[in-house]
DRENDO-1510 file (C-alpha; in Angstrom, 1 decimal, always signed):
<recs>
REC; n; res; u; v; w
REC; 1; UNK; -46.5; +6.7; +17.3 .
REC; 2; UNK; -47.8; +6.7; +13.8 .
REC; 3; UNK; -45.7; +6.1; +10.7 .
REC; 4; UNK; -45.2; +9.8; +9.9 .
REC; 5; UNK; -44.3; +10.2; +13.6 .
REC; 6; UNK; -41.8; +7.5; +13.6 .
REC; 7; UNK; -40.0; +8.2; +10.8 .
REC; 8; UNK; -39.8; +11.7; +11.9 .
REC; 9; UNK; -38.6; +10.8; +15.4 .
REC; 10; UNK; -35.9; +8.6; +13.4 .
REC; 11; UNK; -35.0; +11.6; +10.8 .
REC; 12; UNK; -34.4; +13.8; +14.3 .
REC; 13; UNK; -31.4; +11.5; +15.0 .
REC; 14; UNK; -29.6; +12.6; +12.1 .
REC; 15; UNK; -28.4; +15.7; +14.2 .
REC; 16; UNK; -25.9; +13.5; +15.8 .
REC; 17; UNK; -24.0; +13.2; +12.5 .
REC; 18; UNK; -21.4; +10.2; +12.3 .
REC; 19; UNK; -20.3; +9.4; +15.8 .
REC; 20; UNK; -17.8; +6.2; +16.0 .
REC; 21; UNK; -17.8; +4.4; +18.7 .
REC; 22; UNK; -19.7; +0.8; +20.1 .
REC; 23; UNK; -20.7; +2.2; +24.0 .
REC; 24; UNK; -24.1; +3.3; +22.9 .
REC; 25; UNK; -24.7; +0.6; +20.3 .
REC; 26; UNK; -23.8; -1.8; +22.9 .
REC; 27; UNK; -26.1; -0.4; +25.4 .
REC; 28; UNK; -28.6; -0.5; +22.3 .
REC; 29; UNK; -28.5; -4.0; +21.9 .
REC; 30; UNK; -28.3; -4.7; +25.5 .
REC; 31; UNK; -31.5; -3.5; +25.9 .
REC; 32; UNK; -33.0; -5.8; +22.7 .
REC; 33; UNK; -31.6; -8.3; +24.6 .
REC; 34; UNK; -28.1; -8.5; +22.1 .
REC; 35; UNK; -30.4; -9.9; +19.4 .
REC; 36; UNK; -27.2; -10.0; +17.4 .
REC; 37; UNK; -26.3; -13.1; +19.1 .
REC; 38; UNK; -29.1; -15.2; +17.5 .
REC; 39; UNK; -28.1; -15.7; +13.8 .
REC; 40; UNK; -24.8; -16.2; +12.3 .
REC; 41; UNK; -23.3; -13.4; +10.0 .
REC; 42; UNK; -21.3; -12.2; +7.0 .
REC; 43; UNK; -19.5; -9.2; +7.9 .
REC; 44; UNK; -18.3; -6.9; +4.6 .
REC; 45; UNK; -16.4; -3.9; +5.1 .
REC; 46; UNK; -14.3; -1.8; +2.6 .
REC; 47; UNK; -14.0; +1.4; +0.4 .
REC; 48; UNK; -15.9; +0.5; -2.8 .
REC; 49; UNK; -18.1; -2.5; -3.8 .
REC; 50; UNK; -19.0; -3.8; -0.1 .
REC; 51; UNK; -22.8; -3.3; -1.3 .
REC; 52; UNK; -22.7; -5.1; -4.5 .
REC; 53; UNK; -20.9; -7.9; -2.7 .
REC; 54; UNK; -23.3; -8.0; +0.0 .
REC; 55; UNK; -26.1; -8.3; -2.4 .
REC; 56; UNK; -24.3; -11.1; -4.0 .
REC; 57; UNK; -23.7; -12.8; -1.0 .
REC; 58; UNK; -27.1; -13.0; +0.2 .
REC; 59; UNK; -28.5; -13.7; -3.3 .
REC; 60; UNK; -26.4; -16.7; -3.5 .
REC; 61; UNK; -27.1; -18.0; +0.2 .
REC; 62; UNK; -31.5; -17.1; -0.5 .
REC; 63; UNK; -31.1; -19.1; -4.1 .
REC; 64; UNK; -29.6; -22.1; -1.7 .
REC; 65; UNK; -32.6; -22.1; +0.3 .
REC; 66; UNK; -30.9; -20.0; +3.4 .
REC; 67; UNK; -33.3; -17.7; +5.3 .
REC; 68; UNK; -31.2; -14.7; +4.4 .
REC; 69; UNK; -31.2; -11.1; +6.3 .
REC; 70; UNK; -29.4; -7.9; +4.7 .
REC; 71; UNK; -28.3; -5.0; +6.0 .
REC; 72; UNK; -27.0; -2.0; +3.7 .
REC; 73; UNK; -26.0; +1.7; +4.2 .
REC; 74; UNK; -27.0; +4.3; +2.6 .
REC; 75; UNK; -30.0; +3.6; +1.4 .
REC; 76; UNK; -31.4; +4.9; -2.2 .
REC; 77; UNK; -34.8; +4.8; -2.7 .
REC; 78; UNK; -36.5; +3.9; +0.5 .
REC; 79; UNK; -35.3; +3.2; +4.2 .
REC; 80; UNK; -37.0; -0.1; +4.1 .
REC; 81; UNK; -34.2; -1.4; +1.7 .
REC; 82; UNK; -32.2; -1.1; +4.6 .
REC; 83; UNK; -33.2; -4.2; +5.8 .
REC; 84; UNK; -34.3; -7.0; +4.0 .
REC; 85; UNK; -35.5; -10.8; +4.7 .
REC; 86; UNK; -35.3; -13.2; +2.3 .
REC; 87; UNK; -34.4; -10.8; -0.1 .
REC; 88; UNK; -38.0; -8.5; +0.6 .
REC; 89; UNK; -37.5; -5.0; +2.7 .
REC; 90; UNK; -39.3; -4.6; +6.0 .
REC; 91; UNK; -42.9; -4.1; +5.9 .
REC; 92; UNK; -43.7; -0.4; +7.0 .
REC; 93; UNK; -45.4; -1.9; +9.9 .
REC; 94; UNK; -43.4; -3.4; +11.3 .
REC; 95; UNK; -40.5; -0.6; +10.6 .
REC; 96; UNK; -42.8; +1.8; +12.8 .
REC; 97; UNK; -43.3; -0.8; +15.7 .
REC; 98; UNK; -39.6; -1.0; +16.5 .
REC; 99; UNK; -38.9; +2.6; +16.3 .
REC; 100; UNK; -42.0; +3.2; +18.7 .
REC; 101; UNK; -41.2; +0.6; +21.1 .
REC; 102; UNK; -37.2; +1.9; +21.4 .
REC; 103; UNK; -37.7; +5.4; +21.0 .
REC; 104; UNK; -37.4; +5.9; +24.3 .
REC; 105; UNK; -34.0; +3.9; +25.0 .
REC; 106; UNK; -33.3; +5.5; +21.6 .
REC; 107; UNK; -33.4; +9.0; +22.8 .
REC; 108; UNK; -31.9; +8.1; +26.5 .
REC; 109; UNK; -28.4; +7.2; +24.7 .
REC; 110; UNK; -28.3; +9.5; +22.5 .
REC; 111; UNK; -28.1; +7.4; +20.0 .
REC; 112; UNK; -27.0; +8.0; +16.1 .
REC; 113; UNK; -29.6; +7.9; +13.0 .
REC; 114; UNK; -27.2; +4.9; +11.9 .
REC; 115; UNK; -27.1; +3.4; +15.4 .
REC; 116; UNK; -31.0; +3.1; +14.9 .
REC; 117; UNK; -30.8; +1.3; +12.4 .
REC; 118; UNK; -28.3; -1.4; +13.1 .
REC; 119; UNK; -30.2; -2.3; +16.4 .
REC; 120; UNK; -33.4; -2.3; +14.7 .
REC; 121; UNK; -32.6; -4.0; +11.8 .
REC; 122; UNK; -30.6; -7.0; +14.3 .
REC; 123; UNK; -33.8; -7.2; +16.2 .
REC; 124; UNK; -35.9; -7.7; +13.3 .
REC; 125; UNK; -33.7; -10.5; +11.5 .
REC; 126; UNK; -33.6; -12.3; +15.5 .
REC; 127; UNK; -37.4; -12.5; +15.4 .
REC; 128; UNK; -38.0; -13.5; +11.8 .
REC; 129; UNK; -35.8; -16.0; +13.0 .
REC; 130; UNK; -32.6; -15.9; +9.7 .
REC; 131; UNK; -30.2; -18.6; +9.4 .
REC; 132; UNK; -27.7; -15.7; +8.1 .
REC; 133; UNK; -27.3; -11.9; +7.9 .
REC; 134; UNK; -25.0; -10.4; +5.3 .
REC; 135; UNK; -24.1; -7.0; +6.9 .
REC; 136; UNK; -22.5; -4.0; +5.4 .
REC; 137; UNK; -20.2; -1.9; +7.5 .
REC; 138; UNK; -21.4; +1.4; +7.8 .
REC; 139; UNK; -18.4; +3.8; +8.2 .
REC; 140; UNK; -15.0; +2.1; +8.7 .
REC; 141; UNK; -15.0; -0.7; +10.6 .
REC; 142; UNK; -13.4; -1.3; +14.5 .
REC; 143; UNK; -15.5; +1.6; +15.7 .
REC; 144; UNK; -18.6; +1.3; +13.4 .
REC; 145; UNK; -22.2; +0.1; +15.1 .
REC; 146; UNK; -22.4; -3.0; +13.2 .
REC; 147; UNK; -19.2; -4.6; +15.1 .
REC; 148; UNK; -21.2; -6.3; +17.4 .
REC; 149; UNK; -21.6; -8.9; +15.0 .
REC; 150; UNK; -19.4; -12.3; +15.2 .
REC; 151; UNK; -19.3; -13.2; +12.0 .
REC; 152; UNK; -18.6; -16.7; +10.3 .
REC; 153; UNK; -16.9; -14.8; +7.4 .
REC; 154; UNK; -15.4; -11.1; +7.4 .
REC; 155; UNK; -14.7; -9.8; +4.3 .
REC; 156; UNK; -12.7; -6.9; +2.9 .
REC; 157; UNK; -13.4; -5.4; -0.5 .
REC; 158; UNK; -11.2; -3.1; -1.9 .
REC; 159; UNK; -9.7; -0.2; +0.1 .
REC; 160; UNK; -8.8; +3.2; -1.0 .
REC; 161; UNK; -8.8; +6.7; +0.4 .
REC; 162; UNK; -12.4; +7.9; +1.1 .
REC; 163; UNK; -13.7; +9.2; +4.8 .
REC; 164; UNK; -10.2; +10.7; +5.6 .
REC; 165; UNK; -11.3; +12.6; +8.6 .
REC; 166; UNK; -12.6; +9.8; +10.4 .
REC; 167; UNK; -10.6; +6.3; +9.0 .
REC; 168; UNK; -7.1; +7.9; +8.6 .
REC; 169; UNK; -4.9; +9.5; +5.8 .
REC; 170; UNK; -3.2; +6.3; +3.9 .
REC; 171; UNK; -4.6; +3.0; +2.9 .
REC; 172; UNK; -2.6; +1.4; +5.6 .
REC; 173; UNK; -4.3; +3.8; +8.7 .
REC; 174; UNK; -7.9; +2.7; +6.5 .
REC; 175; UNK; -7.1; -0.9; +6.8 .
REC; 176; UNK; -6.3; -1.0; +10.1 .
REC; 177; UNK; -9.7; +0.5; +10.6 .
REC; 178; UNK; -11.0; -1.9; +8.3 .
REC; 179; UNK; -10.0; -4.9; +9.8 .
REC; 180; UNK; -11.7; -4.2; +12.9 .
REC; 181; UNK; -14.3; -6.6; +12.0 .
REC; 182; UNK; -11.6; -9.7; +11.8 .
REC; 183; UNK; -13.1; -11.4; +15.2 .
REC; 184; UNK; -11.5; -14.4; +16.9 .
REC; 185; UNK; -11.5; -18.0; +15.1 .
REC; 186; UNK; -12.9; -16.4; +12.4 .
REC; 187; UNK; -12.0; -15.9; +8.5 .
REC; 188; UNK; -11.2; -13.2; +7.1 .
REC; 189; UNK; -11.3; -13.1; +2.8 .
REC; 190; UNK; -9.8; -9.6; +1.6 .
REC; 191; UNK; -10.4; -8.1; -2.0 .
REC; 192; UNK; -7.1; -6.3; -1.8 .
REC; 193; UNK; -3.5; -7.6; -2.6 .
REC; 194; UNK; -1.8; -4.2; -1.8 .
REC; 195; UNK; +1.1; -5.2; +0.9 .
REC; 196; UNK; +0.5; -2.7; +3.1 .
REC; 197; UNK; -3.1; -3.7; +3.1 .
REC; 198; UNK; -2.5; -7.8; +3.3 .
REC; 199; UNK; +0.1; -6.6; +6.2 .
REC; 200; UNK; -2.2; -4.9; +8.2 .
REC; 201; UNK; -5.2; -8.2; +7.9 .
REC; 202; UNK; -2.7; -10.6; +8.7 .
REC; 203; UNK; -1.2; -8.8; +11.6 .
REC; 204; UNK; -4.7; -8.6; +12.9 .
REC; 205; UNK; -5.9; -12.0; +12.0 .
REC; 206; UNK; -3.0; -13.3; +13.6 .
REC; 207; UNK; -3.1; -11.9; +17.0 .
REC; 208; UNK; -7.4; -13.1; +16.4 .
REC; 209; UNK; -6.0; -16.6; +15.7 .
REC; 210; UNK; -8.4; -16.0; +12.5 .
REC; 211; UNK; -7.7; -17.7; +9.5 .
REC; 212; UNK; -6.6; -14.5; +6.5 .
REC; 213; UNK; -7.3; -15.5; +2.8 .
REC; 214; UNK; -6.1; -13.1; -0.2 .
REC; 215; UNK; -8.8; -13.4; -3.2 .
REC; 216; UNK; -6.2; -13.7; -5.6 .
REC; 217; UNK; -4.5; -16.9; -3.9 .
REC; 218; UNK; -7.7; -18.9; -4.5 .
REC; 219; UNK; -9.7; -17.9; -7.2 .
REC; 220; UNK; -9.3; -16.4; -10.2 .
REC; 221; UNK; -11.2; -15.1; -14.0 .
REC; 222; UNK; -9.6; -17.5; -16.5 .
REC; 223; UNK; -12.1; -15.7; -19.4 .
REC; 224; UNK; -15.3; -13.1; -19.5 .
REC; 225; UNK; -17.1; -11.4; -22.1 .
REC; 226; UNK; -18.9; -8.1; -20.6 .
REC; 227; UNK; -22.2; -6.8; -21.6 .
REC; 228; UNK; -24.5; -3.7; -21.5 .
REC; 229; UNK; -26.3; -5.1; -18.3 .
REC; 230; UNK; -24.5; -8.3; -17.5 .
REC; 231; UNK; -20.9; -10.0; -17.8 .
REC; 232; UNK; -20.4; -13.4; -18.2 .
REC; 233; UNK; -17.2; -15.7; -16.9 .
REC; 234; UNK; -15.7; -18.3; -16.0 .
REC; 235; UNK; -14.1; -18.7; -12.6 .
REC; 236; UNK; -11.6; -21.2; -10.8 .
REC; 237; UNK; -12.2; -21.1; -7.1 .
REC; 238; UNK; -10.2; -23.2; -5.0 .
REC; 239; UNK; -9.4; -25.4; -7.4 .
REC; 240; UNK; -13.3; -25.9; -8.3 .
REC; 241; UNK; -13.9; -24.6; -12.0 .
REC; 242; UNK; -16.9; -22.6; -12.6 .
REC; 243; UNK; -18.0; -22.0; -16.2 .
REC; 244; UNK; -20.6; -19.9; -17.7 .
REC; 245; UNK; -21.1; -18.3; -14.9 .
REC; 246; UNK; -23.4; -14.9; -15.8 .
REC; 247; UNK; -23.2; -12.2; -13.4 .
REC; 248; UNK; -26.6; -10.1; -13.3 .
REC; 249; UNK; -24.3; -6.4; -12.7 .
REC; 250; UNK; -22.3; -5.0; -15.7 .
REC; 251; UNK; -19.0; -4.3; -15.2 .
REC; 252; UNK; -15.4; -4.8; -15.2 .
REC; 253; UNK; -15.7; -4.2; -11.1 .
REC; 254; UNK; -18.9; -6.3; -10.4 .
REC; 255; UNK; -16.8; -9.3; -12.1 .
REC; 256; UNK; -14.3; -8.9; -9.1 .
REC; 257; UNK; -17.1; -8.2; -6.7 .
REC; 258; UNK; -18.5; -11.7; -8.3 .
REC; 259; UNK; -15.3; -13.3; -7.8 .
REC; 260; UNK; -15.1; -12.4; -4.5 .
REC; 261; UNK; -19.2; -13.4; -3.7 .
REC; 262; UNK; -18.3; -16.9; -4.9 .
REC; 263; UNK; -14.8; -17.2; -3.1 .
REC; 264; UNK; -16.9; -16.3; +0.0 .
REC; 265; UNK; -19.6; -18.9; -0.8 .
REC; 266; UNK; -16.6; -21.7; -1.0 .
REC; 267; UNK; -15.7; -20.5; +2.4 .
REC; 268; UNK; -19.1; -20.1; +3.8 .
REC; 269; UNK; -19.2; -23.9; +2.9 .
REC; 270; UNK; -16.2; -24.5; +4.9 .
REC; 271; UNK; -18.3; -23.0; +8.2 .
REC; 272; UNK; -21.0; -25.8; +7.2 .
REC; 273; UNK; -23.6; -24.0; +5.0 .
REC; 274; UNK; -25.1; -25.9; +2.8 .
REC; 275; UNK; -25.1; -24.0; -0.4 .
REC; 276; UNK; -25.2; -25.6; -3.7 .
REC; 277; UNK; -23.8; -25.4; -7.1 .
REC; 278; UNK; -27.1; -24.1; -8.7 .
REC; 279; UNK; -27.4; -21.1; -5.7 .
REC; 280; UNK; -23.9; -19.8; -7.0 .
REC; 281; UNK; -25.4; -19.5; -10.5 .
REC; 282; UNK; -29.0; -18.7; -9.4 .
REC; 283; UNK; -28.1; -15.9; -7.1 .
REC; 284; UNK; -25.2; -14.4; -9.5 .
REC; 285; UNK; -27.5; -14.2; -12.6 .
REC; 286; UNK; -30.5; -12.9; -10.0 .
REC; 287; UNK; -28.7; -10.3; -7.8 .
REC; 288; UNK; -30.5; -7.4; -7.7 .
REC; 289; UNK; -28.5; -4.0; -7.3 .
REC; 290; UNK; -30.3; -0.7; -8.7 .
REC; 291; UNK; -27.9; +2.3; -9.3 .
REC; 292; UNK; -24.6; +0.3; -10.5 .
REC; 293; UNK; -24.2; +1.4; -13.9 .
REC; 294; UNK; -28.1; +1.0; -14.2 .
REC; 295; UNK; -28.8; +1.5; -17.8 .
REC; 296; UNK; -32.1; +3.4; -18.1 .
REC; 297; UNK; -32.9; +4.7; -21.5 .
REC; 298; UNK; -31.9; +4.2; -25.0 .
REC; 299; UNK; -31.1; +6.9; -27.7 .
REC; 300; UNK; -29.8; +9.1; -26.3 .
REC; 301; UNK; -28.5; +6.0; -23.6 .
REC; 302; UNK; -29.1; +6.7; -20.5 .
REC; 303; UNK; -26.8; +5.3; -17.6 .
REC; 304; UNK; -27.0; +6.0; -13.6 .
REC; 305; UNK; -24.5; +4.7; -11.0 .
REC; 306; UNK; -23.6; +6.0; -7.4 .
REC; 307; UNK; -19.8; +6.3; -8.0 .
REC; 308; UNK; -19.3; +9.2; -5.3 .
REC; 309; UNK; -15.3; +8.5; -4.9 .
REC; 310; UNK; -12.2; +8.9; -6.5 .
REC; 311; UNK; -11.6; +4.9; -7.3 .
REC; 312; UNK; -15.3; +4.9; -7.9 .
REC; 313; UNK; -15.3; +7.5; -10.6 .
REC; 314; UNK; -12.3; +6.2; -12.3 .
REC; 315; UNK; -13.8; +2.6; -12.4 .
REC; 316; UNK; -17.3; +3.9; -13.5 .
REC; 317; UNK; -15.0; +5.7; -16.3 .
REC; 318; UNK; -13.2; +2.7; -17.7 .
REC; 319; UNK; -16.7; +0.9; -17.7 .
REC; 320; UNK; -18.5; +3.3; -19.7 .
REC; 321; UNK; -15.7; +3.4; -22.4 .
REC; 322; UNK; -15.8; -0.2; -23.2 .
REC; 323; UNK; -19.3; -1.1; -22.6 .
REC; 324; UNK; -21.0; +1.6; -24.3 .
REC; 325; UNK; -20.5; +3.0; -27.5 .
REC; 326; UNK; -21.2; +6.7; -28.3 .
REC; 327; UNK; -19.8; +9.9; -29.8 .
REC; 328; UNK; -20.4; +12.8; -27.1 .
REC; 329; UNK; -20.3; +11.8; -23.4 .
REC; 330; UNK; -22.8; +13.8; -21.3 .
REC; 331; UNK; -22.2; +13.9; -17.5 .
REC; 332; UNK; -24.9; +15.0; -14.6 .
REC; 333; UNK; -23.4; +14.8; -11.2 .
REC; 334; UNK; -23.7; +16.2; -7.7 .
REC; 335; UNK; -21.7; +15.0; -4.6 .
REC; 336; UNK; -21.3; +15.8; -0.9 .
REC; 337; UNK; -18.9; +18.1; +0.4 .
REC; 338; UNK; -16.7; +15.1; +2.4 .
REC; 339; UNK; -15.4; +13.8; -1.1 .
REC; 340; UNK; -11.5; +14.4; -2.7 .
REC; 341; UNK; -14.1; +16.6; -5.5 .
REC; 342; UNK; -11.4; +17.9; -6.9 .
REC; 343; UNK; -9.9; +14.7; -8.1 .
REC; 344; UNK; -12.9; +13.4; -9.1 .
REC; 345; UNK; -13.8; +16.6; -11.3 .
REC; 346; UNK; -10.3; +16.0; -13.0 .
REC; 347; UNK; -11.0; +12.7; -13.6 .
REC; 348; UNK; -14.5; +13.8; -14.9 .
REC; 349; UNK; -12.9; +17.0; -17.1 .
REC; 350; UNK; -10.7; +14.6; -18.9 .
REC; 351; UNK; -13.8; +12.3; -19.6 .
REC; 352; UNK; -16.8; +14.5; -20.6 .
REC; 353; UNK; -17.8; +16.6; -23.3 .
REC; 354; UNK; -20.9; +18.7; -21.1 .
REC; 355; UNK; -21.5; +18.4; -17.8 .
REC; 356; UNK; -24.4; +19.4; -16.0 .
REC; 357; UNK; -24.0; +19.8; -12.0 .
REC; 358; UNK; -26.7; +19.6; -9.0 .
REC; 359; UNK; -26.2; +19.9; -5.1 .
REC; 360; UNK; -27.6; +17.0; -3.7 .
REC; 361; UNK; -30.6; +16.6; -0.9 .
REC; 362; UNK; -28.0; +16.5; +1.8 .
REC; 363; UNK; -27.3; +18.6; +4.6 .
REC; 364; UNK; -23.5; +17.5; +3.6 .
REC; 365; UNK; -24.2; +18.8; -0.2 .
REC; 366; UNK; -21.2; +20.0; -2.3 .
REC; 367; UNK; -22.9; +23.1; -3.2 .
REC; 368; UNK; -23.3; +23.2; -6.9 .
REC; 369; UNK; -21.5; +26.3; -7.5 .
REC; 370; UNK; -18.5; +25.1; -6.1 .
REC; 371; UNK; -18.4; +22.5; -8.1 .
REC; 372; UNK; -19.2; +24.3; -11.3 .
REC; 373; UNK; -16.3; +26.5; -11.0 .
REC; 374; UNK; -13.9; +24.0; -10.2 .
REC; 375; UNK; -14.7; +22.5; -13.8 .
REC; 376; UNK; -15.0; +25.8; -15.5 .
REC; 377; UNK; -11.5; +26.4; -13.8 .
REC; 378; UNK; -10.3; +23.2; -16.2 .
REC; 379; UNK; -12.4; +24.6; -19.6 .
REC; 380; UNK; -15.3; +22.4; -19.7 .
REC; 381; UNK; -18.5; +23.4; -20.7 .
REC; 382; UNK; -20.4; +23.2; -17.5 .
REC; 383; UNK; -23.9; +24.3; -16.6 .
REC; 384; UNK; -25.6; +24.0; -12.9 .
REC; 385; UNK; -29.1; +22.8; -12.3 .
REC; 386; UNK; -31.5; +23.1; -9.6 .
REC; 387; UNK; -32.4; +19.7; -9.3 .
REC; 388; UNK; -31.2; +16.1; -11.1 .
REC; 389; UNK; -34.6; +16.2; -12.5 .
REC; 390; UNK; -33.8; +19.4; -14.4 .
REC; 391; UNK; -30.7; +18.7; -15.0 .
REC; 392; UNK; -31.4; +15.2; -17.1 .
REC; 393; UNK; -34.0; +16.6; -19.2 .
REC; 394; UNK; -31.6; +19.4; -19.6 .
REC; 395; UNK; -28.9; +16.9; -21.0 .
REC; 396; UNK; -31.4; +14.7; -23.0 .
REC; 397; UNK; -32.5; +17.9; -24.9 .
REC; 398; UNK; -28.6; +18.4; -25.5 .
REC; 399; UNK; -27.6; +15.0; -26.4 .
REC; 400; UNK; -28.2; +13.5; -29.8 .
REC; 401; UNK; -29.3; +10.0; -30.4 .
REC; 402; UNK; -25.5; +8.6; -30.2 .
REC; 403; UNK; -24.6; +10.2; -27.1 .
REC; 404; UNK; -24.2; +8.8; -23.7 .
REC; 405; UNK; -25.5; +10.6; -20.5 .
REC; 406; UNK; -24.4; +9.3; -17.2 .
REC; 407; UNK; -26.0; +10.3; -13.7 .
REC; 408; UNK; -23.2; +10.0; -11.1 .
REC; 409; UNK; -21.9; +10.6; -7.7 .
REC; 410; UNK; -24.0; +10.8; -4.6 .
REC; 411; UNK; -27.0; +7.9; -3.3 .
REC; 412; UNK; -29.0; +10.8; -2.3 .
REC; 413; UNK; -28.8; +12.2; -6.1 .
REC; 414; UNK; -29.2; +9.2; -7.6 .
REC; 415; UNK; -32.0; +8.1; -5.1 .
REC; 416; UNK; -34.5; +10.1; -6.4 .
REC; 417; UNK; -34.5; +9.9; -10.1 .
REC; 418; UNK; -34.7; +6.3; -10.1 .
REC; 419; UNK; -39.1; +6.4; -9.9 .
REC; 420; UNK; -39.5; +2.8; -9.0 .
REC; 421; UNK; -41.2; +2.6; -5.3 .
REC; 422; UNK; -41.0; -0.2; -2.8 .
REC; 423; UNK; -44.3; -1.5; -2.1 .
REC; 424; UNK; -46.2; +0.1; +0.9 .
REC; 425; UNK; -47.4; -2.7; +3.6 .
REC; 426; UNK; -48.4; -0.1; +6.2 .
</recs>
């Protein structure tokens, strides 16, 4: 099988949607020979900011010298980004290789576009032979394909309502999905400090004998200063102060995913990695996360960020009103059908002064109409637009010189504006 072939074969799994469960992913890896088993891991599950803290994570551990694998979901620009070592995606060659020498046990299970990936990227960071994997949880967490992992360090980000119809209808049914990941003898580190949510990870760390630690028990922001395109603080973490510190993601959220990426680095210590004072600087200033409030273009300013939930929008919201200064607000967005879109256009209503909307390249689009009419529905001036393409240079020919526009909601609308390609090693 050829590249083209390969990656069609792969797209033809896509037709199996989001199916939960670990029997065909265990058979998967079974058949790889459970390639999981050869590295240690970082597990990170959550509702928002589980890939900005993965890219932390494994930012810091690569700056400390730590042969580092990463695996994300969704990706934005390119497949490859999937799965990275030592901080570069998979060569195209090697991408095509796997998928042609599994497609068979691929197609015999059944197997999910997602569940692809996870064995495939496993298998790849067992032969390039990683010291680590940092591993984003898919969808969930108990049922999701990536819970083969053992991880050294599971970690919860934040939790709120999103994916409803397959994690549960209240934070607490979404944590207990969640922490899913908490294996035995393990540590778990969660984000949140809701009760119900702490209630849910201890219950389950207990009965693990795992070892549960709430951020805001060990580490804390004792000052920052935040920036277009960067933050800067200083942190106390375990009792360790950490000054100066300048985090390479703006925003008020990526300095509590930051906090969290070096909380996990103290504990990642604990399990016996060796990472140093510099990699904790070095890998915060360094990360590398395109699409989080991404600031593309000046005058008008252009900013891009794949906020596609309700805690999402309302973060990405508070960010742009005290980073950015402007006098009209100018909104192009486009999500998928799956999302609470009715909250999120509230929040956006309230926010914006145009807003341009677009169905995104997903079989799971929110068709643009529908939400167009929800915002005419609240009196905003709302146009649709048959592509994000048309609808920026529709908003940049609206906007003056002191107006903000901001591209939002779904990966697979921000995906393709950004024009930077990975490099092509086929």
């Amino acid at each position: 099988m050829n590249k083209n072939e390969t990656l069609s074969f792969l797209n033809s799994l896509q037709r199996f949607g989001w199916q939960l469960g670990l029997d065909r992913i265990s058979h998967l890896l079974d058949a790889m020979g459970n390639p999981q088993r050869a590295f240690r891991s970082v597990h990170i599950a959550g509702t928002n900011g589980k890939g900005s803290t993965c890219a932390m994570v494994e930012s810091i551990c690569r700056h400390a010298g730590v042969r580092t694998g990463r695996f994300i979901s969704p990706h934005l620009m390119d497949i490859r980004e999937r799965m990275c070592v030592g901080g570069t995606p998979i060569p195209q060659d090697i991408l095509t290789r796997y998928i042609s020498d599994y497609a068979s046990i691929l197609a015999q299970l059944e197997c999910t576009y997602f569940e692809a990936l996870t064995g495939i990227a496993f298998k790849y960071f067992a032969d390039a032979a990683v010291d680590l994997a940092v591993v984003e949880v898919g969808l969930g967490g108990r049922f999701d394909a990536t819970n083969l992992l053992t991880p050294e360090l599971a970690i919860i980000t934040s939790i709120a309502l999103d994916h409803v119809e397959h994690l549960g209808h209240d934070v607490s049914q979404i944590a207990a999905e969640k922490a899913g990941i908490i294996k035995q003898g393990s540590i778990c580190l969660s984000q949140s400090y809701l009760p119900e949510v702490v209630e849910i990870l201890r219950q389950a760390s207990s009965e693990r004998t795992a070892e549960l630690i709430v951020l805001n028990d060990i580490a804390s922001i004792k000052q920052f200063s935040m920036l277009e395109s960067y933050s800067l603080a200083d942190m106390i973490v375990a009792g360790q102060p950490w000054e100066n510190l300048r985090i390479g993601l703006a925003g008020r959220t990526q300095l509590s995913n930051a906090l969290l990426a070096a909380a996990a680095t103290h504990l990642l210590r604990s399990r016996g990695l060796g990472l140093n004072d510099d990699a904790l600087y070095a890998g915060l200033a360094k990360v590398h996360w395109p699409g989080r409030l991404q600031k593309i273009s000046e005058s008008p300013t252009i900013v891009v960020d794949v906020a596609h939930n309700v805690q999402a929008i309302e973060n990405l919201v508070a960010d742009l009103t005290q980073l950015f200064q402007f006098q009209n607000a100018l909104i192009v967005i486009g999500l998928l059908a799956d999302k609470n879109w009715q909250h999120i256009v509230d929040i956006i209503a309230a926010f914006a002064d145009l807003v341009w909307v677009v169905s995104p390249d997903s079989e799971r689009a929110l068709p643009a109409s529908t939400l167009c009419q929800e915002f005419v529905e609240r009196g905003t001036a709302v146009e649709t637009a048959p592509s994000v393409h048309e609808a920026l240079l529709a908003a940049k020919q609206a906007a003056g010189p002191r107006d903000l526009i901001c591209v939002t909601g779904s990966h697979y609308l921000i995906g393709p504006l950004l024009q930077k390609r990975l490099p092509d090693h086929s």
